[in-house]
N, C-alpha and C positions, 0 to 999 in steps of 0.2 A: 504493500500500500504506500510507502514511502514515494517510492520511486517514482509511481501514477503524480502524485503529489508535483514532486519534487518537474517533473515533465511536464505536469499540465504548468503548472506555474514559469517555468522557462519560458512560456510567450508573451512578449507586452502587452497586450490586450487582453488577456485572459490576466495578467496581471493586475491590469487597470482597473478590470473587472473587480475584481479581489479587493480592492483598495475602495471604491466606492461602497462595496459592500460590509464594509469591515467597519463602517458607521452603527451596521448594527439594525439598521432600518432593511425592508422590503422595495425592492425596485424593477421597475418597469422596464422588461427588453428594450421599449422605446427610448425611455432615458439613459439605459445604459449604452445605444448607438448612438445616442447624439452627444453623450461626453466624451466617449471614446471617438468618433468619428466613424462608425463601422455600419456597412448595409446590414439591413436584418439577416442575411443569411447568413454573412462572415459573424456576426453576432452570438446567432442561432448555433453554430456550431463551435465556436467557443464554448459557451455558457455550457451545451451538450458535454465538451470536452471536463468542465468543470465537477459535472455532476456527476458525471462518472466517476471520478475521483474522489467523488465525497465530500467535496470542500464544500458544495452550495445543496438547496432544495427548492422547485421551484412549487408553484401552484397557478391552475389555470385562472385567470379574472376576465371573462366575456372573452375578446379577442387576444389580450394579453395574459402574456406569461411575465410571473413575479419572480423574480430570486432575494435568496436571501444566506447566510452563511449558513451552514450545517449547524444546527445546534448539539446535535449528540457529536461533533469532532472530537476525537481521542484530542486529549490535551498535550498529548507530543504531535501532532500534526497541526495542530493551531499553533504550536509555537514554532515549526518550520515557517506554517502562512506568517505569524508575526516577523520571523528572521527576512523574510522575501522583501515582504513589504517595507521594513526599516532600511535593507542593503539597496534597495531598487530608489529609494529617497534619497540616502545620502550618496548613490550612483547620478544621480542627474538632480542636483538642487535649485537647478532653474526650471526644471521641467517637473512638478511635481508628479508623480503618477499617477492617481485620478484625475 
């Protein structure tokens, strides 16, 4: 399971992904393509890549799909997510990554 982790998190978008959701809140596939700049499919199959891995859970709302971080995360893989997200920050701190 690491490794899924540790892979799905190696893409910046799926990264970004990670980062906007690590607010803790519920978010709209729409919203998360127009922060990241991503068509819904490139999107869609991110997020897809995500859940497999475990990191997120989505739920359908009318046309939209929500995500949100896994809340049952083993607490060694949420602190992989935490390490991603802190190195990917101070890797580019003009660019934040959400």
């Amino acid at each position: 399971m690491p490794l899924a982790v540790l892979s799905a998190l190696s893409e910046p978008t799926r990264l970004g992904a990670m980062a906007i959701l690590s607010d803790g809140g519920e978010h709209c596939v729409c919203e998360l393509m127009a922060r990241l700049e991503a068509t819904q499919s490139r999107m869609s199959r991110h997020m897809k890549v995500l859940k497999l891995a475990g990191l997120v859970v989505d739920r359908r709302d009318a046309q939209w799909v929500r995500y949100r971080l896994n809340p049952d995360l083993a607490p060694e893989l949420g602190a992989i997510v935490t390490a991603a997200l802190a190195a990917a920050a101070q890797d580019s701190p003009e660019r934040k990554v959400a």
